[in-house]
DRENDO-1510 file (C-alpha; in Angstrom, 1 decimal, always signed):
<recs>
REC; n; res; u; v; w
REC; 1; UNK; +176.1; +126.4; +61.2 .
REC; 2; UNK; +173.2; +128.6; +60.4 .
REC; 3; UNK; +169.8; +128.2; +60.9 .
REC; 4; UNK; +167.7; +128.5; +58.4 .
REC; 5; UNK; +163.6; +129.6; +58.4 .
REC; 6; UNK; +160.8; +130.6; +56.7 .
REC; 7; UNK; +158.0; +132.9; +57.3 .
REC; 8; UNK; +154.9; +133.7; +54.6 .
REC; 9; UNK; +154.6; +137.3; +53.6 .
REC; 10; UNK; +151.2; +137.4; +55.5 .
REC; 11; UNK; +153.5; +136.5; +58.9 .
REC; 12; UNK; +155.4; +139.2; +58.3 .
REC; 13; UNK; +152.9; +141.6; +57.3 .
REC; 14; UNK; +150.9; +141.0; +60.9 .
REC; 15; UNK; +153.8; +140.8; +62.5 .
REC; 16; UNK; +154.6; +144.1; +61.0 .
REC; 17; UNK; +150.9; +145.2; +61.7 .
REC; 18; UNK; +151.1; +144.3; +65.3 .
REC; 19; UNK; +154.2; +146.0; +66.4 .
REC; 20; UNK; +152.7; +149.6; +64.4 .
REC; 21; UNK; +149.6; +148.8; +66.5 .
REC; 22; UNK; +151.3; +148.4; +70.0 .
REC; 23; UNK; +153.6; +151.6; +69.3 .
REC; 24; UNK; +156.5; +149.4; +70.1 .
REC; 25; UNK; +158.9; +150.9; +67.7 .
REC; 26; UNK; +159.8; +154.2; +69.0 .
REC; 27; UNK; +162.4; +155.2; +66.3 .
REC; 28; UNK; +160.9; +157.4; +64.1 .
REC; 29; UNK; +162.7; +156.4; +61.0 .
REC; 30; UNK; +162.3; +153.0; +61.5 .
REC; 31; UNK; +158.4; +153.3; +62.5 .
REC; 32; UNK; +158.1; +155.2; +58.6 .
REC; 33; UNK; +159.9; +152.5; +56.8 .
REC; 34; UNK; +158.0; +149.7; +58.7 .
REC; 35; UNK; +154.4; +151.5; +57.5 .
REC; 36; UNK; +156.0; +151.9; +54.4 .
REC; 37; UNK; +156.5; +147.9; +54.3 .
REC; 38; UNK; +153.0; +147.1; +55.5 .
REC; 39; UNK; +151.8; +149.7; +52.6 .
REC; 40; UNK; +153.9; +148.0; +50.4 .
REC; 41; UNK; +153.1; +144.6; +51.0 .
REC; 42; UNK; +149.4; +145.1; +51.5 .
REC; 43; UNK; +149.6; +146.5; +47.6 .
REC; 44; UNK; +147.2; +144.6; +45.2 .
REC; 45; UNK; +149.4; +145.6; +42.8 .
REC; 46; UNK; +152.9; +144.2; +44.7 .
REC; 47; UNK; +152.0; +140.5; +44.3 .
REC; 48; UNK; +153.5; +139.6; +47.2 .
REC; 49; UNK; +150.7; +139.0; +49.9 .
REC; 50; UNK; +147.3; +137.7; +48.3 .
REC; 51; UNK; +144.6; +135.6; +49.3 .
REC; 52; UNK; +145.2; +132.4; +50.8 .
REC; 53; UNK; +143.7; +129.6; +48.6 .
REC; 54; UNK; +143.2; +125.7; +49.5 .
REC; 55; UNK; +144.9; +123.3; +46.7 .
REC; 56; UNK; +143.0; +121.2; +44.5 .
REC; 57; UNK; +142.9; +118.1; +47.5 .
REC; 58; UNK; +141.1; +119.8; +49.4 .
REC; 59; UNK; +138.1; +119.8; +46.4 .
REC; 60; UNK; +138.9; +116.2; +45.8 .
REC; 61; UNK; +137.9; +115.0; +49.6 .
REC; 62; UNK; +134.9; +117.2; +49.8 .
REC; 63; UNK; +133.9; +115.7; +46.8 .
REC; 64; UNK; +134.7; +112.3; +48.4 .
REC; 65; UNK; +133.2; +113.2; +51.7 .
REC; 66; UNK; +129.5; +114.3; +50.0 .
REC; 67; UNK; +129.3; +111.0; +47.7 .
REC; 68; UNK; +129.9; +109.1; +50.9 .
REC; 69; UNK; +133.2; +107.4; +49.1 .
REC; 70; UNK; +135.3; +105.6; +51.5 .
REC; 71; UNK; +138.8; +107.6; +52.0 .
REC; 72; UNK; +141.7; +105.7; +53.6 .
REC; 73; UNK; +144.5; +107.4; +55.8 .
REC; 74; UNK; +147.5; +106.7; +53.2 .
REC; 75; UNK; +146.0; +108.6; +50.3 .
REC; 76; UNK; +147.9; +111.6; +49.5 .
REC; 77; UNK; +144.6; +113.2; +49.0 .
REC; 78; UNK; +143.3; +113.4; +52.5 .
REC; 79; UNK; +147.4; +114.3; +53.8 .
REC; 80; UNK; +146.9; +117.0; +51.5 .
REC; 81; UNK; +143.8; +117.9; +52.6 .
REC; 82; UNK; +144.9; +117.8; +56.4 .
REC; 83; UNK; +147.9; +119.8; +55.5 .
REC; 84; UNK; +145.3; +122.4; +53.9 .
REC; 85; UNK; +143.7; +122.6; +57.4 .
REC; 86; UNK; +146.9; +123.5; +59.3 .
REC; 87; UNK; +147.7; +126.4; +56.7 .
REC; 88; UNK; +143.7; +127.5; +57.0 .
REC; 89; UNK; +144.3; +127.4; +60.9 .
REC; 90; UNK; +147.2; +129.4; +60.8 .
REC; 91; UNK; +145.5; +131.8; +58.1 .
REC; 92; UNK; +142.9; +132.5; +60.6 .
REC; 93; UNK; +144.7; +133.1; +63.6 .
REC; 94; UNK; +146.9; +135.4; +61.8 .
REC; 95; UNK; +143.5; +137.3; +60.6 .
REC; 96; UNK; +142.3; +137.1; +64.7 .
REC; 97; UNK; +145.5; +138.7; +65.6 .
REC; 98; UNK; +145.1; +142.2; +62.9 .
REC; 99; UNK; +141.9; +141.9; +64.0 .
REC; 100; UNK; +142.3; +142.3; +67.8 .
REC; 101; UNK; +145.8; +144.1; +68.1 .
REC; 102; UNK; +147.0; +141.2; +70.0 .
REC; 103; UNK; +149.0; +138.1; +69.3 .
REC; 104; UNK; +146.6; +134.9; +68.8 .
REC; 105; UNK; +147.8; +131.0; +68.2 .
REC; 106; UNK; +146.5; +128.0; +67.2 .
REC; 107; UNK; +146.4; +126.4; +70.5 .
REC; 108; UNK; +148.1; +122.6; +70.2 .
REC; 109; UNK; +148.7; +120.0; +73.1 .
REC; 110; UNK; +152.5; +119.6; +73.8 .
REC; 111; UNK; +152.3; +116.3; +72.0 .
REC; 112; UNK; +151.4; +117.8; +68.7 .
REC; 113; UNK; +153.6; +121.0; +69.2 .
REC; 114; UNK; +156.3; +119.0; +69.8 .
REC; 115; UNK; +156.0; +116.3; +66.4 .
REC; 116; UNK; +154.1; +117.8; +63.5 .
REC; 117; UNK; +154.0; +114.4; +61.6 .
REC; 118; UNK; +152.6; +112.5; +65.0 .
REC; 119; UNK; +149.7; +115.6; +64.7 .
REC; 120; UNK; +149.1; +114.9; +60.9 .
REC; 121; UNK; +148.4; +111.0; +61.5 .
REC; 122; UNK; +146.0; +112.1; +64.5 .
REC; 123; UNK; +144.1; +114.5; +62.5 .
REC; 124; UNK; +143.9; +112.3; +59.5 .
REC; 125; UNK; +142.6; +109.2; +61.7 .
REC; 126; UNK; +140.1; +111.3; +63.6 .
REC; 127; UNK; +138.7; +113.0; +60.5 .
REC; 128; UNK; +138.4; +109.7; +58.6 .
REC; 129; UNK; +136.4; +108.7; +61.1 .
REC; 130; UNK; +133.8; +111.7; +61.4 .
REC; 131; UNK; +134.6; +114.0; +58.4 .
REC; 132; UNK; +135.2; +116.9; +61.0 .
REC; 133; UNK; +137.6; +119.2; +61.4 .
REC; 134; UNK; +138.8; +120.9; +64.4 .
REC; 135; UNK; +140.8; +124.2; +66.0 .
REC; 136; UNK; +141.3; +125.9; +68.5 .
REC; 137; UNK; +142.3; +129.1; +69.2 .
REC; 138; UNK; +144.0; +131.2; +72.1 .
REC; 139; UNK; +143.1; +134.9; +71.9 .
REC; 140; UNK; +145.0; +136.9; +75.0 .
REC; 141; UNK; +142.9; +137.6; +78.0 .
REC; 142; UNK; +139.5; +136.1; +76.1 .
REC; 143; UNK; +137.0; +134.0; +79.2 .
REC; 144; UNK; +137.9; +131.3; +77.0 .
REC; 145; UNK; +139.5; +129.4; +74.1 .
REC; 146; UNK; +137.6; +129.9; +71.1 .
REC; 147; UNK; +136.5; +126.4; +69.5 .
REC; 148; UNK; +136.1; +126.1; +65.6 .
REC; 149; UNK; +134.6; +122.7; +63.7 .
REC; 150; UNK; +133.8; +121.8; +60.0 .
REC; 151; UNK; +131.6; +119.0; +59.7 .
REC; 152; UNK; +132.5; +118.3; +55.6 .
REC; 153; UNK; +129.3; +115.8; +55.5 .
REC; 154; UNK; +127.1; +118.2; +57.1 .
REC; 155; UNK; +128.8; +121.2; +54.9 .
REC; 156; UNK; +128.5; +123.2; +58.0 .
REC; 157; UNK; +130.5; +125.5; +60.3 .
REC; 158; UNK; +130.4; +125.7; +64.2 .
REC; 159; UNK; +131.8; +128.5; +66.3 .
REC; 160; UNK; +132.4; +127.7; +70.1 .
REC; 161; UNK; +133.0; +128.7; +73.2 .
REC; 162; UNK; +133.1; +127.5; +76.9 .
REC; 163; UNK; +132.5; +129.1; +80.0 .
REC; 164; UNK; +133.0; +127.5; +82.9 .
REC; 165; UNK; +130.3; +128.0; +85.7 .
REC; 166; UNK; +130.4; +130.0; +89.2 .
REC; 167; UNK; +131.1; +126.9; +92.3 .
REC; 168; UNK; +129.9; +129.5; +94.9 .
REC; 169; UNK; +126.6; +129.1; +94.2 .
REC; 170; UNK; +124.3; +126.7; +95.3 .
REC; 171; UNK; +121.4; +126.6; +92.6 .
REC; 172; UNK; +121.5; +125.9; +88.9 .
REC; 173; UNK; +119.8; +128.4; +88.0 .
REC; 174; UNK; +122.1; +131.0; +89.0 .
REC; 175; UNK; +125.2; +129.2; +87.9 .
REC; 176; UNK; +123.5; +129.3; +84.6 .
REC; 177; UNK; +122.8; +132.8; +84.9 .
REC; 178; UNK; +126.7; +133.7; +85.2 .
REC; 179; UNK; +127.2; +133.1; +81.1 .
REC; 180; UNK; +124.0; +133.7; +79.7 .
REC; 181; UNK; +123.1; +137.2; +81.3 .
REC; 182; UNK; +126.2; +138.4; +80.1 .
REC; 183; UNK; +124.7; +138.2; +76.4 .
REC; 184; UNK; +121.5; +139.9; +77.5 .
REC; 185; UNK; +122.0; +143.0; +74.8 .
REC; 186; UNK; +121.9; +140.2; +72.2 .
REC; 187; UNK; +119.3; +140.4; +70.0 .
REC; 188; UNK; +119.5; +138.3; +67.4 .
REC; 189; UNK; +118.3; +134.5; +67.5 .
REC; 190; UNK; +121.3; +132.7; +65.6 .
REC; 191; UNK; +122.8; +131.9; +68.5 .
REC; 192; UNK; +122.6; +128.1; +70.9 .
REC; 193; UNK; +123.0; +127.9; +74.4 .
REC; 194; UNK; +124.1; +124.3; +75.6 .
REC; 195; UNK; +124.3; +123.8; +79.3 .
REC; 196; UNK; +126.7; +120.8; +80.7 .
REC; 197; UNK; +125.7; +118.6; +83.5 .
REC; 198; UNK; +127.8; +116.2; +85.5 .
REC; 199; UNK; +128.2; +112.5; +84.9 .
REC; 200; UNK; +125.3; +110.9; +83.0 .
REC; 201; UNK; +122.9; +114.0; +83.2 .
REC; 202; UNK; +121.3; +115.0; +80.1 .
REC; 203; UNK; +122.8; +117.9; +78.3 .
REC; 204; UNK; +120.6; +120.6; +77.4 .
REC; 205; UNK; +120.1; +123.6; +75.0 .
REC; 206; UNK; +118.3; +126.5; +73.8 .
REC; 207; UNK; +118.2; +129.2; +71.2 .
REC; 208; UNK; +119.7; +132.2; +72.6 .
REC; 209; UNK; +116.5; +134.2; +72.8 .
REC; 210; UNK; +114.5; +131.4; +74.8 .
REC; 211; UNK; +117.7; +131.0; +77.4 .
REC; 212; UNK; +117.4; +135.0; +78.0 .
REC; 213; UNK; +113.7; +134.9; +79.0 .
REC; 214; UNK; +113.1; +133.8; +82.6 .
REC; 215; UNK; +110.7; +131.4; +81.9 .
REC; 216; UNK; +112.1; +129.9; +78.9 .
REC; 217; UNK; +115.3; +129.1; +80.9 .
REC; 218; UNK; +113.6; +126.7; +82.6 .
REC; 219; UNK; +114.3; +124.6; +79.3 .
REC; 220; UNK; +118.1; +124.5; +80.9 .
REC; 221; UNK; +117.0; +123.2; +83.8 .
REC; 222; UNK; +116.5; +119.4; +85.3 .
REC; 223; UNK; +113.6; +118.9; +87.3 .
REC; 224; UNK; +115.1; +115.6; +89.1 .
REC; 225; UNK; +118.1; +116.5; +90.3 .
REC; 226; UNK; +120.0; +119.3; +92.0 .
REC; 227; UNK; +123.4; +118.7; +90.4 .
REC; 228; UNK; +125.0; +121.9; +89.5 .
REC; 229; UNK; +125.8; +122.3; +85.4 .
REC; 230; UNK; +129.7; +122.5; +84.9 .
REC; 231; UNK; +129.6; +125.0; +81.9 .
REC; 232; UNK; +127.9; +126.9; +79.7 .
REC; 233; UNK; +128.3; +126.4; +75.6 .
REC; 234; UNK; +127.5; +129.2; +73.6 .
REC; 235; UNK; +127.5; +128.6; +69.7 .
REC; 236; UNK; +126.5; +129.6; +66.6 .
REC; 237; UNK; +126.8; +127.1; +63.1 .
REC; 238; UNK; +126.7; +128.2; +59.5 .
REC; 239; UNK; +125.7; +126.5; +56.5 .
REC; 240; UNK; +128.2; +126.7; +54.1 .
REC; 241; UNK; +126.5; +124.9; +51.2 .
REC; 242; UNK; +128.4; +122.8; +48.6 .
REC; 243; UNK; +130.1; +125.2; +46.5 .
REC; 244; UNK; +131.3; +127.6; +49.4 .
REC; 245; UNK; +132.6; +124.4; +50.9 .
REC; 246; UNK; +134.9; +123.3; +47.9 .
REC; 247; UNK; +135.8; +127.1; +46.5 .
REC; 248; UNK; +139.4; +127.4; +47.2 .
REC; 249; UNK; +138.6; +130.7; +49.0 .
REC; 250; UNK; +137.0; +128.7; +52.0 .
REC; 251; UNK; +139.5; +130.4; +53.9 .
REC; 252; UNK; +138.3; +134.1; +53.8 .
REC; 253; UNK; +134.4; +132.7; +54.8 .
REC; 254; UNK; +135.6; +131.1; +57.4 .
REC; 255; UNK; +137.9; +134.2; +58.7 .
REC; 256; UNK; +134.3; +136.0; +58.4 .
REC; 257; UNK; +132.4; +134.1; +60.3 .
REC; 258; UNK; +134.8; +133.9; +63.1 .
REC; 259; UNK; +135.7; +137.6; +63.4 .
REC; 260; UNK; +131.9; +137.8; +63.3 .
REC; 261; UNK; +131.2; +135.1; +65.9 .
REC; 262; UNK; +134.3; +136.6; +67.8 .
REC; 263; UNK; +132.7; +140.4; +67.7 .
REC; 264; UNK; +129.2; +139.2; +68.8 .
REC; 265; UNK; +130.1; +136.9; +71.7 .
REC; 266; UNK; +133.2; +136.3; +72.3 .
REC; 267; UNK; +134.6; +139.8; +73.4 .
REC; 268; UNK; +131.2; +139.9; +76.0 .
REC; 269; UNK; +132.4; +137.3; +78.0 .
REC; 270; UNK; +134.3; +137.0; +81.1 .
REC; 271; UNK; +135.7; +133.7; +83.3 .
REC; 272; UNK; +134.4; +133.3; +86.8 .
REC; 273; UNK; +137.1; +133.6; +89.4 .
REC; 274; UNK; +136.4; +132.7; +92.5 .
REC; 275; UNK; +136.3; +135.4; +95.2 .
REC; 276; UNK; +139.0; +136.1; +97.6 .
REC; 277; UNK; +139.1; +134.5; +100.8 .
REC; 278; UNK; +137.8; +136.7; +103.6 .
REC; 279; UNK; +139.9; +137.1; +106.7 .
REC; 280; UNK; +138.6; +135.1; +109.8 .
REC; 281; UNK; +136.9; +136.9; +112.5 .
REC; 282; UNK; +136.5; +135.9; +116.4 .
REC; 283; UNK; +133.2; +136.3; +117.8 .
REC; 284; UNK; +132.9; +137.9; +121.4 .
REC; 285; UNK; +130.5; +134.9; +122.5 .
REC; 286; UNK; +133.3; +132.7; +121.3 .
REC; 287; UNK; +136.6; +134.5; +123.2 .
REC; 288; UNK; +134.2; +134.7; +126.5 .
REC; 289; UNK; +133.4; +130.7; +125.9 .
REC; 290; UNK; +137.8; +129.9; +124.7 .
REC; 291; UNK; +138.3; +132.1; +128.1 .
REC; 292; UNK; +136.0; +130.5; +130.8 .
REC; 293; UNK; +136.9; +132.6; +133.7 .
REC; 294; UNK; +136.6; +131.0; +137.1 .
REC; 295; UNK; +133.5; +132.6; +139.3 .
REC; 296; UNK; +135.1; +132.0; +142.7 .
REC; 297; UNK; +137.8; +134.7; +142.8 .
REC; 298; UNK; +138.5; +135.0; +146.3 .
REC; 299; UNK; +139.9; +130.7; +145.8 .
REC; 300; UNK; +142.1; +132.2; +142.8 .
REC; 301; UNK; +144.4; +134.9; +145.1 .
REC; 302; UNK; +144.3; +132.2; +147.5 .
REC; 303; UNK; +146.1; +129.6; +145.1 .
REC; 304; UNK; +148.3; +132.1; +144.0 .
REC; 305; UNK; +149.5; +133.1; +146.8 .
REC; 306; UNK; +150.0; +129.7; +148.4 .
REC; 307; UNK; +151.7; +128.9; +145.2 .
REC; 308; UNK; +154.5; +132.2; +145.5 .
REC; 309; UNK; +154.7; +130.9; +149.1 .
REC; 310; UNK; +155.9; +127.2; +147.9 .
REC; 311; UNK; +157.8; +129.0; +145.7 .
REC; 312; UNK; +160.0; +131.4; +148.0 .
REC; 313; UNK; +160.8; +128.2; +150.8 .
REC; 314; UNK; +161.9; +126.1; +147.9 .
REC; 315; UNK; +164.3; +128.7; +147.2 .
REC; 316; UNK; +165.5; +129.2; +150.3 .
REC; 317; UNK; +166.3; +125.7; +151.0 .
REC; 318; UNK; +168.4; +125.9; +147.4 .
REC; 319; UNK; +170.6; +128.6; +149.5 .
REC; 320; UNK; +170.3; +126.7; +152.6 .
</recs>
């Protein structure tokens, strides 16, 4: 038996696009008729690669969604509209991918890798429930995931990420300091910084420009406690507006605003990692004290020699 698969032309034209950009083909003829390909393909004129488009569900549920009509989870217009989600997922991560050089993925838990249709129900039931949609995206050697939401009642768009903060320090302050003094260059103020506590400890935020000043940090910080945050959000949402949010070219804005959000923050940012453990050093004090030397050393040779003594007559009697 065969298998049998199928790729879009825009996989195969990154695909394509990546292995030019890595130099992996070496052959020169077949590196000239794989840029002749991309060329090709990337040919207004060709027909064969154009702009991804969402179908006419996806219209019909934001519709839905913003006169506050109830959907349910068997109508083949939200399933459609889901399924429009997935392609717009892989869309973008394709985009990411060109972009950067390197390979990117839509980052799924081994449940949903594993059974698409058991990741269409979960989607649908979590999205009739909030009218959000989620992704989340795995760029190679990136401090973090990068996190991507559309809130369809809010007709916004949120771009995310995480970074986790230092444990080898011992004041909040500083762990906060870790993320947000890596965007100190930043100058612009359409950015929010959303610091994590443990437990039942308020979450709190800040525009970007307050969190860089010294004294308007203190706005991430709790007065009554010395819990340590866990992480550091950094985000940045964009009002789509009505029509943006039902054109069928909602996929290109979004691929903007993500390369965007991706160019100003994302490639800034680095994980903690912990340091390396230090090798253990002996103090003198300590070997003198693990030592204890006797102070009577005439009673020492004394014991020693009565003990070589004992030992030479209990030999002899062996012989004897």
């Amino acid at each position: 038996s065969v298998s049998l698969f199928h790729f879009s032309w825009l996989s195969l034209t990154s695909k394509a696009l990546l292995l030019t950009g890595s130099k992996s083909v070496s052959d020169v003829e077949q590196s000239y008729m794989l840029k002749e390909m991309i060329r090709y393909l990337q040919d207004d004129s060709s027909g064969v690669v154009s702009q991804f488009k969402l179908g006419k569900h996806w219209k019909e549920v934001c519709t839905a969604v913003h006169q506050k009509v109830r959907l349910t989870k068997s109508s083949d217009e939200v399933s459609g509209a889901i399924s429009n989600w997935f392609q717009t997922l892989r869309y973008l991560s394709i985009q990411l991918s060109v972009a950067v050089g390197k390979p990117c993925s839509v980052r799924l838990s081994k449940k949903h890798k594993d059974d698409g249709q058991h990741r269409l129900t979960d989607t649908i039931s979590s999205f009739i429930d909030t009218s959000i949609l989620r992704g989340e995206f795995e760029v190679p050697n990136a401090a973090n995931n990068l996190l991507l939401e559309l809130d369809l009642s809010r007709k916004s768009l949120q771009c995310s990420i995480e970074i986790k903060c230092p444990k080898d320090v011992k004041q909040a302050r500083a762990a906060i300091n870790f993320a947000v003094n890596q965007l100190k260059n930043y100058s612009g103020d359409d950015l929010e910084v959303t610091v994590n506590y443990p437990g039942r400890i308020q979450d709190l935020s800040a525009n970007i420009q307050t969190a860089l000043d010294e004294d308007g940090r203190k706005l991430l910080l709790h007065d009554h406690t010395k819990e340590l945050p866990v992480s550091v959000i950094i985000w940045r949402d964009y009002d789509l507006g009505t029509q943006a949010l039902k054109s069928p070219s909602l996929p290109h804005t979004i691929d903007q605003q993500l390369q965007s959000f991706y160019d100003d923050v994302v490639e800034e940012l680095r994980a903690w990692q912990p340091k390396a453990p230090r090798i253990r050093r002996s103090n003198k004090s300590d070997e003198n004290t693990d030592a204890e030397p006797s102070t009577n050393i005439g009673s020492n040779v004394e014991s020693e020699t009565a003990t070589s003594i004992s030992g030479l007559s209990f030999l002899k009697a062996l012989r004897g």
